[in-house]
Structures are given as structure tokens and as C-alpha cells.
C-alpha positions in Angstrom: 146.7 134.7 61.5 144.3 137.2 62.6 144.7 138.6 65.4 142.2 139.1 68.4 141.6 142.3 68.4 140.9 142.0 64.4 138.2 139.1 65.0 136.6 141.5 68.0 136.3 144.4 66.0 135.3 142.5 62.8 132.4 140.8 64.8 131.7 143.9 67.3 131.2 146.1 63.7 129.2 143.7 61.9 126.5 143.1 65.1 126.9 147.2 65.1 125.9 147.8 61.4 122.9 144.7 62.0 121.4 146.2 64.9 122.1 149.7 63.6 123.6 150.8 67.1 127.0 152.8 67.9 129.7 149.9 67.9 130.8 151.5 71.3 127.5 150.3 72.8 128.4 146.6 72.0 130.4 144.6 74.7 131.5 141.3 74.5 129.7 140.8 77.8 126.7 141.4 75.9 124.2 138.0 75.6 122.7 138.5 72.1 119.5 137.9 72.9 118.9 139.1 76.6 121.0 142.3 76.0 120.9 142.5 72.1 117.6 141.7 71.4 118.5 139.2 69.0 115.8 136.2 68.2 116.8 133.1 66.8 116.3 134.0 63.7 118.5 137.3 64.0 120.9 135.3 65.9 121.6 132.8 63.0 121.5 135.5 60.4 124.7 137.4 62.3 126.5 133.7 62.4 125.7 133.7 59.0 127.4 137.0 57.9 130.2 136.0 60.8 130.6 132.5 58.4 131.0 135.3 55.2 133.3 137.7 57.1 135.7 134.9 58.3 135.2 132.5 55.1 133.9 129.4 57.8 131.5 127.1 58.7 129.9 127.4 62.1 128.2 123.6 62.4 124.5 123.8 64.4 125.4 121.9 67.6 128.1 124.7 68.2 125.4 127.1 67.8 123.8 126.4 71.1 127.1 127.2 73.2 126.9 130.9 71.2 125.1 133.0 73.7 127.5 136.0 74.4 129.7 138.8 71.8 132.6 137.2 73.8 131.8 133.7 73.2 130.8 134.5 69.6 134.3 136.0 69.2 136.7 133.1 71.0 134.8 130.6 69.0 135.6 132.5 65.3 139.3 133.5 67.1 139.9 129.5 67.5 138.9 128.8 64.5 140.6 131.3 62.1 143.7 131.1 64.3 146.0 128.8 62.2 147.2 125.1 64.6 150.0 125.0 66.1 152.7 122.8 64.8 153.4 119.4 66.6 156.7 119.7 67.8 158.4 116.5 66.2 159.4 114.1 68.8 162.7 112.8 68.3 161.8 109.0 66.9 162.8 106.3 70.1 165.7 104.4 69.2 165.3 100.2 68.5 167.3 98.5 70.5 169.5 96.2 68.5 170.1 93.5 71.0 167.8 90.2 71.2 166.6 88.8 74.1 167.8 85.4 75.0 165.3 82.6 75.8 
């Protein structure tokens, strides 16, 4: 499972390298395109790279909700981080006796 901090830095790196700026001056605060400078089309080409980095599929009608770092990072942290096991409920026992009519 990867953890948070591994997704964060993975994403926060890989926006750095794009945009060609100091990772240190990415935030996850940061809206992509208001703070970024990111247009559509850059925005979809980072998702893109994210999908390579973190070997997933990002389907369009999550795209719209993708708007911040942050958000960009919960979304790939929910989705890389494993499910957690149903705890098995113990099955309810039958009960043997009939009803009388």
C-alpha cells in the first residue's frame, strides 16, 4: 500500500518536473489551473502521466471534481490504497423449530 506521503510526493514531483518549477513551490492547496497555470489540455496530460506513475485509470466524469494538488492526490491515494477487508459476520443461526398452524 502506498502510503500518503509517497502518492503526495510522487504527484507533487511529477507537476514539479511538468511545469519546470522547484517542487517546494507546489502546495496541495494549489488549483491547477488558477494557481498552476495549467489548461485543459496540460491538466489532462499530468492525469495522464499520474495514470502511468500509479499504473490506473482516471475515468473522464472524475476528471471534473480534479481541480486542486490536494484533490488530485486523495483521489490517486483512494484508489491505490488497497480495500479494506469485510469483516465476516458470523452467519445467523436457522432456527430449527416449526411454527404451528
Amino acid at each position: 500500500m502506498a502510503k500518503t506521503t509517497e502518492v503526495s510526493d510522487k504527484i507533487i514531483q511529477a507537476l514539479a518536473d511538468y511545469l519546470k518549477r522547484d517542487v517546494a513551490s507546489i502546495q496541495p492547496t494549489h488549483h491547477l489551473r488558477d494557481d498552476l497555470g495549467l489548461d485543459s489540455m496540460a491538466v489532462i496530460e499530468m492525469l495522464y502521466r499520474i495514470e502511468e506513475v500509479f499504473n490506473l485509470q482516471i475515468p473522464d466524469q472524475d476528471l471534473v471534481g480534479l481541480t486542486t494538488v490536494g484533490q488530485v492526490i486523495a483521489y490517486v491515494q483512494d484508489r491505490v490504497a488497497p480495500a479494506p477487508a469485510l469483516a465476516k459476520k458470523p452467519a445467523a443461526k436457522r432456527s430449527t423449530k416449526t411454527k404451528k398452524a
